[in-house]
N, CA, C and O atoms as a DFTB+ gen file, in Angstrom:
640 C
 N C O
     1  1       6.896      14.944     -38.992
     2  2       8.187      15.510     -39.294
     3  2       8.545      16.558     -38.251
     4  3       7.656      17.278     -37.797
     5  1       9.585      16.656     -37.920
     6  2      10.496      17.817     -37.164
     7  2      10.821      18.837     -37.549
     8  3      11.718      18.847     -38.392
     9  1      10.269      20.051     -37.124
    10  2      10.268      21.322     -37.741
    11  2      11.381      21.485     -37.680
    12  3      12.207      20.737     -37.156
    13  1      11.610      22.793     -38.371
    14  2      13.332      23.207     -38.456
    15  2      14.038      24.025     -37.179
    16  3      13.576      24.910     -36.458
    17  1      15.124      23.480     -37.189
    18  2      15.846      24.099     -35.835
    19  2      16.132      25.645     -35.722
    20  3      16.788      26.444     -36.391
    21  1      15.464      25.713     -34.741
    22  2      15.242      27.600     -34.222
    23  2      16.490      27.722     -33.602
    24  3      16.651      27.436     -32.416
    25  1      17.703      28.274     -34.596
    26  2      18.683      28.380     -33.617
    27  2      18.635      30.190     -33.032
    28  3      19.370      30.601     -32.133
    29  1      17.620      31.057     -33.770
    30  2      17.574      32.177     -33.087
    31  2      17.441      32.234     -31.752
    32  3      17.856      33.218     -31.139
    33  1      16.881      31.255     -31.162
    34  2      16.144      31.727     -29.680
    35  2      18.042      31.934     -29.059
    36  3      18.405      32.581     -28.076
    37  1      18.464      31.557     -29.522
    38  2      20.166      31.657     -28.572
    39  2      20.153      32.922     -28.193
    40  3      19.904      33.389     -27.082
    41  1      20.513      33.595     -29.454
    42  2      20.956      35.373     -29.796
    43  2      19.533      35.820     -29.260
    44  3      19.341      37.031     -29.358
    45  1      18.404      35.012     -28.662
    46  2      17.510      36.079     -28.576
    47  2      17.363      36.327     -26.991
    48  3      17.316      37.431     -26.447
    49  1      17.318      35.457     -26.559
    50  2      17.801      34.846     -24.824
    51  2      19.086      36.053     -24.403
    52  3      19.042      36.686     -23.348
    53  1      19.964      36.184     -25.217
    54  2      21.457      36.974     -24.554
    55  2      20.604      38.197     -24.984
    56  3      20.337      38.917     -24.023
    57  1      20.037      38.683     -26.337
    58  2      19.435      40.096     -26.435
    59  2      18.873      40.199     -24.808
    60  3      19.486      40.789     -23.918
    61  1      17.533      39.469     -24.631
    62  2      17.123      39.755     -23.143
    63  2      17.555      39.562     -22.203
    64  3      16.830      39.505     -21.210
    65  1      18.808      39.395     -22.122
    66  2      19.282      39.098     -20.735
    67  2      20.400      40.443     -20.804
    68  3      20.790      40.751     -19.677
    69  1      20.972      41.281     -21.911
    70  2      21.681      42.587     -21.842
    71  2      20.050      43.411     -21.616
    72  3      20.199      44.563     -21.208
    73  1      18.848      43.074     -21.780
    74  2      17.876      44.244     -21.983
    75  2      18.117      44.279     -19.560
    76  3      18.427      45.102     -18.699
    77  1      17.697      42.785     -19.636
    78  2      17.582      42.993     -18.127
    79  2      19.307      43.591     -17.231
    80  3      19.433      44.294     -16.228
    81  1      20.024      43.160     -17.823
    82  2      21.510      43.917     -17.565
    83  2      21.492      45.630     -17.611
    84  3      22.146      46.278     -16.794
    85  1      20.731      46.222     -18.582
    86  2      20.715      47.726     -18.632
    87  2      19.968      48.390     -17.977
    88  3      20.056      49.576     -17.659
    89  1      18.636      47.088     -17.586
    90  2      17.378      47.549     -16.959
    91  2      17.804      48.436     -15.945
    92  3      18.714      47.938     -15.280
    93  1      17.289      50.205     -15.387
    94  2      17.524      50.450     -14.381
    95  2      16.996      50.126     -12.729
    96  3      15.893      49.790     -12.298
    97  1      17.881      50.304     -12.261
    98  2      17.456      49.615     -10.624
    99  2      18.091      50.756      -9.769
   100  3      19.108      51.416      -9.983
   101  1      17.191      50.800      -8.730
   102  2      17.573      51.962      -7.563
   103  2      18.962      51.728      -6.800
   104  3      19.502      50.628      -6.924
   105  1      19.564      52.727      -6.010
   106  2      20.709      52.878      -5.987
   107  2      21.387      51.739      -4.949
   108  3      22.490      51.195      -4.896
   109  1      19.880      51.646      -3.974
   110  2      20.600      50.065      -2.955
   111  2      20.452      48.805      -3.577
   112  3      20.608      47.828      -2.843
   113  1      20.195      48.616      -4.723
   114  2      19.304      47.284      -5.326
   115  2      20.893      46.922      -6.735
   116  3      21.015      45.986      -7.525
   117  1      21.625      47.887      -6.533
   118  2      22.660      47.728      -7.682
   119  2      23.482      47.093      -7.141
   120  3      24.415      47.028      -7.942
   121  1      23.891      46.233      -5.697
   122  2      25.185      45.561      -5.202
   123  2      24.415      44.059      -5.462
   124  3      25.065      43.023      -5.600
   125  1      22.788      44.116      -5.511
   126  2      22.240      42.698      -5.990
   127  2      22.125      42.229      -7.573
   128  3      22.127      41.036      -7.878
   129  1      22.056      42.965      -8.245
   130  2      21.924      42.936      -9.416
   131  2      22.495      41.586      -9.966
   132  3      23.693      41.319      -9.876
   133  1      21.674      40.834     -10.482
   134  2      22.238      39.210     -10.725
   135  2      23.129      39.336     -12.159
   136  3      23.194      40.485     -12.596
   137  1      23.623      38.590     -12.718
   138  2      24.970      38.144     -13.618
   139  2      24.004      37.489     -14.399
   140  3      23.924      36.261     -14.409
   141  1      22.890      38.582     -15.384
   142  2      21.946      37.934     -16.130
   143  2      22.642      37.817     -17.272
   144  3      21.840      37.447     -18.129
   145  1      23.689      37.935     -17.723
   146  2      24.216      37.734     -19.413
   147  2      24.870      36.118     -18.677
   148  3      24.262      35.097     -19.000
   149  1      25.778      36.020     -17.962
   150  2      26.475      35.157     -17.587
   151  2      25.917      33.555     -17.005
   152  3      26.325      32.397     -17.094
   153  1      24.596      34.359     -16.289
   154  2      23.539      33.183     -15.910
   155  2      22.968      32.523     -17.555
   156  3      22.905      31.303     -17.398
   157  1      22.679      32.768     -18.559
   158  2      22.506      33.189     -19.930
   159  2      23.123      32.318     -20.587
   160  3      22.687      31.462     -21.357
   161  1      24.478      32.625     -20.168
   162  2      25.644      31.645     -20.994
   163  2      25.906      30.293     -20.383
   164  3      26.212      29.259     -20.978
   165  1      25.734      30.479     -19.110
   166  2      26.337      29.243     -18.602
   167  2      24.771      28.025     -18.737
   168  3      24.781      26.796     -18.666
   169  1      23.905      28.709     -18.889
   170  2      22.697      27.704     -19.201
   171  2      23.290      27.072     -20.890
   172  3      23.603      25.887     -20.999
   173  1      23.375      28.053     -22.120
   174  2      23.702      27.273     -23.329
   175  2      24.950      26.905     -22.789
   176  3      24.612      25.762     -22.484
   177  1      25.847      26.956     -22.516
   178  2      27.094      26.110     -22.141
   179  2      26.561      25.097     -21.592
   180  3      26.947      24.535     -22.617
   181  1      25.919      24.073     -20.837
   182  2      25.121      23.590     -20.353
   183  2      24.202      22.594     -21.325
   184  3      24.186      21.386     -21.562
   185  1      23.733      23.320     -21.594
   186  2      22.788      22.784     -23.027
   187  2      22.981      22.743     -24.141
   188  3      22.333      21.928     -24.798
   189  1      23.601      23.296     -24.564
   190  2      24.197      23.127     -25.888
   191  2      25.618      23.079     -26.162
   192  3      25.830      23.620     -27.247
   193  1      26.832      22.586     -25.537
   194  2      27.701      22.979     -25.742
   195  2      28.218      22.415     -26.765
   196  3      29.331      21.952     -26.515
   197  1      27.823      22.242     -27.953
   198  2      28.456      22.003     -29.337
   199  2      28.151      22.934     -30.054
   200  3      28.569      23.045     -31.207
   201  1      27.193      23.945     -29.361
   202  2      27.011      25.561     -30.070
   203  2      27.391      26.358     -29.277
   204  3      27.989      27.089     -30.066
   205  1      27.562      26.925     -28.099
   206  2      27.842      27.849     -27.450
   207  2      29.179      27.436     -27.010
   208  3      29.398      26.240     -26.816
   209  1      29.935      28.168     -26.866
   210  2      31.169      27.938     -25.731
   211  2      31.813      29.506     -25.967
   212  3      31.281      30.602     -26.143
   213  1      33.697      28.894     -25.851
   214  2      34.590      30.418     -25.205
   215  2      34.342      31.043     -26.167
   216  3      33.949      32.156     -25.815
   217  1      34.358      30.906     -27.527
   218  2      34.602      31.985     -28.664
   219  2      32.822      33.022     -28.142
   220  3      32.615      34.224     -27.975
   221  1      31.966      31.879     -28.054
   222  2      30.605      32.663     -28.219
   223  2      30.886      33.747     -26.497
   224  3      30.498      34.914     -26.425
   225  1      31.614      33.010     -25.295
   226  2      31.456      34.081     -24.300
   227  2      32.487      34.775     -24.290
   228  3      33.042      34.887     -23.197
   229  1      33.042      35.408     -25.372
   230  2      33.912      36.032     -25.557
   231  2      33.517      37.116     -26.363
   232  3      34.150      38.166     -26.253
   233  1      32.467      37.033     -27.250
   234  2      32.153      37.937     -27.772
   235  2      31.047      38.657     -27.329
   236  3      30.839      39.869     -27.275
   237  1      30.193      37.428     -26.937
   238  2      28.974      38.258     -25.955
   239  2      29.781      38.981     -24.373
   240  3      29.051      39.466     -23.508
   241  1      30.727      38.962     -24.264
   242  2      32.188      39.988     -23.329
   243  2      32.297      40.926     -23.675
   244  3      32.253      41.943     -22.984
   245  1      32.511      40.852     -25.111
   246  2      32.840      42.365     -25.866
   247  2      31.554      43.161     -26.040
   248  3      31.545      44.391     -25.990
   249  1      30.297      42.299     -26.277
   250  2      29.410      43.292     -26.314
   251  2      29.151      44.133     -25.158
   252  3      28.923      45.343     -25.190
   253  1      29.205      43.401     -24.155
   254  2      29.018      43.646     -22.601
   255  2      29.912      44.880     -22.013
   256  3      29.380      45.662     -21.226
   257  1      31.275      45.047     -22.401
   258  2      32.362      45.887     -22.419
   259  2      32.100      46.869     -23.352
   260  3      32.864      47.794     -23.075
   261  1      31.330      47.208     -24.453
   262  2      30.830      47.878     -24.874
   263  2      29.349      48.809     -24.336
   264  3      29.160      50.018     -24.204
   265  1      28.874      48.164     -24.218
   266  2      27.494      48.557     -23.215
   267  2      27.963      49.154     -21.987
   268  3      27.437      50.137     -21.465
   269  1      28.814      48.629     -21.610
   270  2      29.323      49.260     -19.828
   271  2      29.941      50.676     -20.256
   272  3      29.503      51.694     -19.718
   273  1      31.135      50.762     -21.393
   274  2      32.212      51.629     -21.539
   275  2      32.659      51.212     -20.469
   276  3      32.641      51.986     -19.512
   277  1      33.168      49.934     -20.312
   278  2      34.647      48.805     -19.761
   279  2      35.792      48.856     -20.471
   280  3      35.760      49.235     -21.641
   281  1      37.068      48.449     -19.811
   282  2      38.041      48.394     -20.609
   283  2      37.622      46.973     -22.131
   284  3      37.258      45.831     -21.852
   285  1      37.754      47.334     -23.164
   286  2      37.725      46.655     -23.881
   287  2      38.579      45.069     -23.710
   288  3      39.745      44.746     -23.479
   289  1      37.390      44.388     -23.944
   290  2      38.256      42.704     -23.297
   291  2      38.149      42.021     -21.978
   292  3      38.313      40.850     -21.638
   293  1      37.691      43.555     -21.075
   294  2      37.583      43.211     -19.370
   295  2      36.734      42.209     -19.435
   296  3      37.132      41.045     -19.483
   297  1      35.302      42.577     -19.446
   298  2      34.608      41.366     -19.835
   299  2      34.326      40.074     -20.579
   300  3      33.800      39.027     -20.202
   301  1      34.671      40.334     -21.381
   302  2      34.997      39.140     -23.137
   303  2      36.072      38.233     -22.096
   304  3      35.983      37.021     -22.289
   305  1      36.990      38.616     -21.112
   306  2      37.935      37.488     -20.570
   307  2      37.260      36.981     -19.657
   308  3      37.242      35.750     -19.689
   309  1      36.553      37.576     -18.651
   310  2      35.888      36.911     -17.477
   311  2      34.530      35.575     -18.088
   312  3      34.409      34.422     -17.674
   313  1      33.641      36.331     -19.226
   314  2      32.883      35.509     -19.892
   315  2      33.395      34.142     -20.460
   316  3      32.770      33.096     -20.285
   317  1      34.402      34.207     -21.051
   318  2      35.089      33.598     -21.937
   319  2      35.322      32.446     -20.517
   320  3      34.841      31.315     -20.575
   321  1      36.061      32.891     -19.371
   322  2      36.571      32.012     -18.663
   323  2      35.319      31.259     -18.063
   324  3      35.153      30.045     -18.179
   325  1      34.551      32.020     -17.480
   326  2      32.966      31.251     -17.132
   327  2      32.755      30.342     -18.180
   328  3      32.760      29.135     -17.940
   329  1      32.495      30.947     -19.764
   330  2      32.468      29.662     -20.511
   331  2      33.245      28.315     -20.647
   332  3      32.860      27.145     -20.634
   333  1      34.266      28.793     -20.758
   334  2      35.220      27.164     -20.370
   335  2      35.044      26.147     -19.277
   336  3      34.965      24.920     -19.335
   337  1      34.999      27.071     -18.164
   338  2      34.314      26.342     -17.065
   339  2      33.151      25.756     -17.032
   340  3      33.092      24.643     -16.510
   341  1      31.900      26.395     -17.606
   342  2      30.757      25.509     -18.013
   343  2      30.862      23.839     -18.615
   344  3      30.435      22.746     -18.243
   345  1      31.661      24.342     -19.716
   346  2      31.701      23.517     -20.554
   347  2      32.854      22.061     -20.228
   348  3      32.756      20.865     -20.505
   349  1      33.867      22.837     -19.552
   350  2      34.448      21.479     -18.576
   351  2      33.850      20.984     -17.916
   352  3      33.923      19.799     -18.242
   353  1      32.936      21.130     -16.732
   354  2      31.719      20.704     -16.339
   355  2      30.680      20.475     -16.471
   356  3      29.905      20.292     -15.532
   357  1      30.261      20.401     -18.140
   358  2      28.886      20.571     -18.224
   359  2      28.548      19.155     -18.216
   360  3      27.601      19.023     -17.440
   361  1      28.990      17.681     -18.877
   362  2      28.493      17.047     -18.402
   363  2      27.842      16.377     -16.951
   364  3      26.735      15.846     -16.858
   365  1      28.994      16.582     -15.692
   366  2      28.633      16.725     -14.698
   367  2      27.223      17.568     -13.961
   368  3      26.266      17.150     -13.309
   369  1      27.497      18.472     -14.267
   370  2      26.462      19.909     -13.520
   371  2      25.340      19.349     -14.245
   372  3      24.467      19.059     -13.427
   373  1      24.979      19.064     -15.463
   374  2      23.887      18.775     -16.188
   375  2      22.928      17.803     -15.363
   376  3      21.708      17.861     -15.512
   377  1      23.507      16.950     -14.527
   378  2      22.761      15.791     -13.987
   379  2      22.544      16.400     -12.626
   380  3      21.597      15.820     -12.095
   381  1      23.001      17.256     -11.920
   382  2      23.132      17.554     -10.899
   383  2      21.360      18.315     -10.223
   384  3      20.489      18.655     -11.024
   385  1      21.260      18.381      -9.391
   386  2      19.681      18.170      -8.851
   387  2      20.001      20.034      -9.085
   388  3      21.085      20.556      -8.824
   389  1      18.784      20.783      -9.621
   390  2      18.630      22.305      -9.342
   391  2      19.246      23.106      -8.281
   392  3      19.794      24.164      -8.593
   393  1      19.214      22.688      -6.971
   394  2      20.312      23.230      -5.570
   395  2      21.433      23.426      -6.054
   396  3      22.033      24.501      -6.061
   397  1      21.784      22.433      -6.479
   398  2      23.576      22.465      -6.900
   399  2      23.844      22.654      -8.222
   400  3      25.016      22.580      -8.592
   401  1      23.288      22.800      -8.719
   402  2      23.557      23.843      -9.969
   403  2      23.067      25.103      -9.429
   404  3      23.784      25.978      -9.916
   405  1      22.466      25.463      -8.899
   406  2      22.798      26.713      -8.119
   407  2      24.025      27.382      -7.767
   408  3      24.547      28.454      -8.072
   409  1      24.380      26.199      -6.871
   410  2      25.602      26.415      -6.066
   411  2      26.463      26.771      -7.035
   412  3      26.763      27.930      -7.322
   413  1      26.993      25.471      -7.709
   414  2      28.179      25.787      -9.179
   415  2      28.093      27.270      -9.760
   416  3      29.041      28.047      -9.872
   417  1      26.835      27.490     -10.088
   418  2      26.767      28.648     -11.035
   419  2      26.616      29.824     -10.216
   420  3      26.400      30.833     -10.888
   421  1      26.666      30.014      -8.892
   422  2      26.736      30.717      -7.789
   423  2      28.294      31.041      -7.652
   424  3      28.823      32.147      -7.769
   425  1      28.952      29.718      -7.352
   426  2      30.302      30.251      -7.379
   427  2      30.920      30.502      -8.454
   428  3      31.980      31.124      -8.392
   429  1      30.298      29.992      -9.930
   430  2      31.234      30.251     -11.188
   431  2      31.251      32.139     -11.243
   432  3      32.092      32.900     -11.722
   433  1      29.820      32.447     -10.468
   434  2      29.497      33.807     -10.814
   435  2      30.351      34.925     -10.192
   436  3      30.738      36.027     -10.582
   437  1      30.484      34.223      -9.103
   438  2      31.271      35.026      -7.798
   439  2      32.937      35.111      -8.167
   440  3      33.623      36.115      -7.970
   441  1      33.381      33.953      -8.690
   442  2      34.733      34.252      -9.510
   443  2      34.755      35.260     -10.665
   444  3      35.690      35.963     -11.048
   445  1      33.570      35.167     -11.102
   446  2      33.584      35.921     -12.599
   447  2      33.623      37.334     -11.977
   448  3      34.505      38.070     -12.420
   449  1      32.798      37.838     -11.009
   450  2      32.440      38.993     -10.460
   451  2      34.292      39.206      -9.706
   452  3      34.866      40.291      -9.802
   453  1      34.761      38.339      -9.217
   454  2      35.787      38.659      -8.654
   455  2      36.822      39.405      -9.350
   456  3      37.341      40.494      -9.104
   457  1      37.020      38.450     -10.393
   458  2      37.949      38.710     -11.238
   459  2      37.496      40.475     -12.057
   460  3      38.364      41.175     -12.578
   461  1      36.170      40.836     -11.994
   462  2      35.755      42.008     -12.594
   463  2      36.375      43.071     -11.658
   464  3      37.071      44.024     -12.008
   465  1      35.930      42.676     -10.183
   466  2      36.607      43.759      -9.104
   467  2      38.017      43.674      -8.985
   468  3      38.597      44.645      -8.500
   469  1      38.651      42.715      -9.329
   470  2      40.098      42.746      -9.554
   471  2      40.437      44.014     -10.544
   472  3      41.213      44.944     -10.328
   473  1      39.613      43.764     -11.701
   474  2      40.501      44.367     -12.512
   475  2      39.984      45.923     -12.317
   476  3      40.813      46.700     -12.789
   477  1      38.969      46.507     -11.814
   478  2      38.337      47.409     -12.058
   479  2      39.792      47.969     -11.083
   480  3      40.534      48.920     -11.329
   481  1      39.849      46.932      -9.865
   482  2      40.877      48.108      -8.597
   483  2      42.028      48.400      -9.249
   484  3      42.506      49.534      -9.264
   485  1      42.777      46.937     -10.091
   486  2      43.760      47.570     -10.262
   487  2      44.065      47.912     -11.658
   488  3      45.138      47.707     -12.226
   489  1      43.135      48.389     -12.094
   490  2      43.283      50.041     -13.379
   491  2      42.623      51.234     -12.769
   492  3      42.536      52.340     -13.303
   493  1      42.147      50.878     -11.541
   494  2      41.340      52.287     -10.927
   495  2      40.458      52.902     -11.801
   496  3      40.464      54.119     -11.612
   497  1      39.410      52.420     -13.020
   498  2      38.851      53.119     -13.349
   499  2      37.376      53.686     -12.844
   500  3      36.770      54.716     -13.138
   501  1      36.954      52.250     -11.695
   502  2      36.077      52.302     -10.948
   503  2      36.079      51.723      -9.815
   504  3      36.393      50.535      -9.731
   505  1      35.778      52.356      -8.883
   506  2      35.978      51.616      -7.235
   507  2      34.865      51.397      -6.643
   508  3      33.966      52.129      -6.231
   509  1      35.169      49.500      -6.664
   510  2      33.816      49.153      -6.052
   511  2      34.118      48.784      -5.186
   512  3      35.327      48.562      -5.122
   513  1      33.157      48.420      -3.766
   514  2      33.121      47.648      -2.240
   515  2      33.145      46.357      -2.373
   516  3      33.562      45.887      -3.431
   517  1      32.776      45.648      -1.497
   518  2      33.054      43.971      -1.567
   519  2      31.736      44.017      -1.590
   520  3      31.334      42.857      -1.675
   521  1      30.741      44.864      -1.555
   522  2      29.002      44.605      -1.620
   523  2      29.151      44.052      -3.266
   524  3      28.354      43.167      -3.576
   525  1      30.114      44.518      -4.326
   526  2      29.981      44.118      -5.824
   527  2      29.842      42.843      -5.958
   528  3      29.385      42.497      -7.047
   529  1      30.159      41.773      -4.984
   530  2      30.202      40.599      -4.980
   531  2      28.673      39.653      -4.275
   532  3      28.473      38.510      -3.867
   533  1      27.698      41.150      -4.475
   534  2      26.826      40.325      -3.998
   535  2      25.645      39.803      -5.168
   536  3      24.741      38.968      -5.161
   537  1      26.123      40.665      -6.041
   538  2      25.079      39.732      -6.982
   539  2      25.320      38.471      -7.447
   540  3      24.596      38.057      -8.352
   541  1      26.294      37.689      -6.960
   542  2      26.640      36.081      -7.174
   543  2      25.637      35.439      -6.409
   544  3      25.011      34.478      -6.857
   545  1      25.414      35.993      -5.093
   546  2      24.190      35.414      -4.140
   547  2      22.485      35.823      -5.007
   548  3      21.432      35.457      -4.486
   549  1      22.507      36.395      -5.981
   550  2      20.895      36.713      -6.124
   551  2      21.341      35.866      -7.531
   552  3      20.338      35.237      -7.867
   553  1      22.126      35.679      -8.207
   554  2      22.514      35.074      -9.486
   555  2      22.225      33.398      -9.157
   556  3      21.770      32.680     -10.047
   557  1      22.421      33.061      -8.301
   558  2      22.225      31.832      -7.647
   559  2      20.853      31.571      -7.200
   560  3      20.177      30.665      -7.688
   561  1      20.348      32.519      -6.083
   562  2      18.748      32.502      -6.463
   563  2      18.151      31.892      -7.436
   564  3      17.671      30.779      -7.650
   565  1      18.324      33.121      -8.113
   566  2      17.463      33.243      -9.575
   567  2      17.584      32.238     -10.631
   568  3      16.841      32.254     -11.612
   569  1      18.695      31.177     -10.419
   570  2      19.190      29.985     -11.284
   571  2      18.237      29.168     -11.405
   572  3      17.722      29.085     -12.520
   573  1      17.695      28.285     -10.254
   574  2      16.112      27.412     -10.919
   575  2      15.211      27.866     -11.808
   576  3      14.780      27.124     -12.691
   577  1      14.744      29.388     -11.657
   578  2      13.761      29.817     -11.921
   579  2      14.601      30.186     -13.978
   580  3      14.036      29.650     -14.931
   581  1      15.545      30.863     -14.154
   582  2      16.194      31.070     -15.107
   583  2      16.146      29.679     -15.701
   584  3      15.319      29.498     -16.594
   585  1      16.951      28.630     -15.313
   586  2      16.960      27.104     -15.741
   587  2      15.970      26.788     -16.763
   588  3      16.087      26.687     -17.984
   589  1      14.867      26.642     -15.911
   590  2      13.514      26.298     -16.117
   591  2      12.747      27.155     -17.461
   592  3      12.181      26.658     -18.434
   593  1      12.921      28.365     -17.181
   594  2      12.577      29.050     -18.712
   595  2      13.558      29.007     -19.404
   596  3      13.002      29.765     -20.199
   597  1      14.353      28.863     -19.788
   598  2      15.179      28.427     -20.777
   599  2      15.356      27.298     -21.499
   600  3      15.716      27.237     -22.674
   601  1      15.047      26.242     -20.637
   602  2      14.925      24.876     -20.907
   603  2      13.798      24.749     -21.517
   604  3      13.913      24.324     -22.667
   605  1      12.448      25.023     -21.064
   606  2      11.183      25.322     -21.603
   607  2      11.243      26.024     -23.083
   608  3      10.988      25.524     -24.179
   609  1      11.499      26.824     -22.881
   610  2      11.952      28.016     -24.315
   611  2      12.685      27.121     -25.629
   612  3      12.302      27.006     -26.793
   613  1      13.948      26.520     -24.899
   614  2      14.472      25.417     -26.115
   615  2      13.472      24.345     -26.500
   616  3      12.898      24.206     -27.580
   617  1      13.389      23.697     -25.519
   618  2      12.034      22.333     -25.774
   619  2      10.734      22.688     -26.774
   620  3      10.236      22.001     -27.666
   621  1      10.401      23.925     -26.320
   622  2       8.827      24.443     -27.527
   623  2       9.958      24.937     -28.981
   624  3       9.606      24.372     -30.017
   625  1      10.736      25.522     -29.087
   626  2      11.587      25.553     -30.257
   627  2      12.113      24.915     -31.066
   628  3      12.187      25.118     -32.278
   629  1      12.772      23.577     -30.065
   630  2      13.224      22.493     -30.681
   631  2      14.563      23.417     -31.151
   632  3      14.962      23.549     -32.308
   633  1      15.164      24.038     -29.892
   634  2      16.813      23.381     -30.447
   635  2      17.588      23.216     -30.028
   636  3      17.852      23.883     -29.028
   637  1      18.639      22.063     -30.564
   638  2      19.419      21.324     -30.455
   639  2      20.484      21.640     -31.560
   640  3      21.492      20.942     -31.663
């Protein structure tokens, strides 16, 4: 028989991926800082998308906009939009060899990040450099290796 479906590991995966989001990092190491909630989502978008999608990266946005003291919503919209995008593509990207799901989720990240420095300039509440756009390049990195434990993590859980 088939044990029962662990749908905690979801909510437990985004808990650790805001723990590694808060984690502190030295002051040159913060323009790399990877898009670990977003890398996060776009894996269950990916894998599960009959459980995860916009409503779920919309709220894991708001938590995120909460944690920052962001404009309320700043994030919840950029998430939200990464999620849709997953999920329009997820059958595609799903088959796609590890490199290029890199890539995808490299550039989904770099829009998401864009759209963050958009809005930060024009409400001026924080002024960032175009270095803010570099954690799309370490978010991309870090995508096989993220993939892979996550996928692992669902498979010993069993869920679906």
């Amino acid at each position: 028989m088939d044990k029962p479906n662990r749908i905690w590991v979801i909510p437990l995966s985004f808990v650790v991926a805001f723990m590694l989001a808060a984690a502190p990092m030295p002051p040159w190491a913060l323009a790399w800082r990877p898009a670990w909630i977003a890398m996060v989502l776009v894996y269950w978008c990916l894998a599960l998308p009959e459980r995860v999608g916009v409503l779920a990266g919309w709220c894991v946005g708001l938590v995120l906009d909460v944690m920052n003291g962001s404009i309320l919503g700043q994030h919840a919209f950029g998430l939200a939009f990464v999620a849709y995008v997953a999920l329009l593509y997820h059958q595609r990207v799903r088959v796609y060899p590890l490199t290029q799901q890199a890539l995808f989720v490299g550039i989904l990240v770099f829009l998401y990040l864009l759209m963050m420095w958009w809005i930060y300039d024009l409400l001026g509440s924080v002024k960032y450099g175009p270095s803010y756009l570099l954690g799309a390049v370490t978010t991309a990195v870090l995508w096989p290796w993220i993939y892979i434990i996550l996928r692992d993590v669902r498979r010993r859980a069993r869920v679906a």
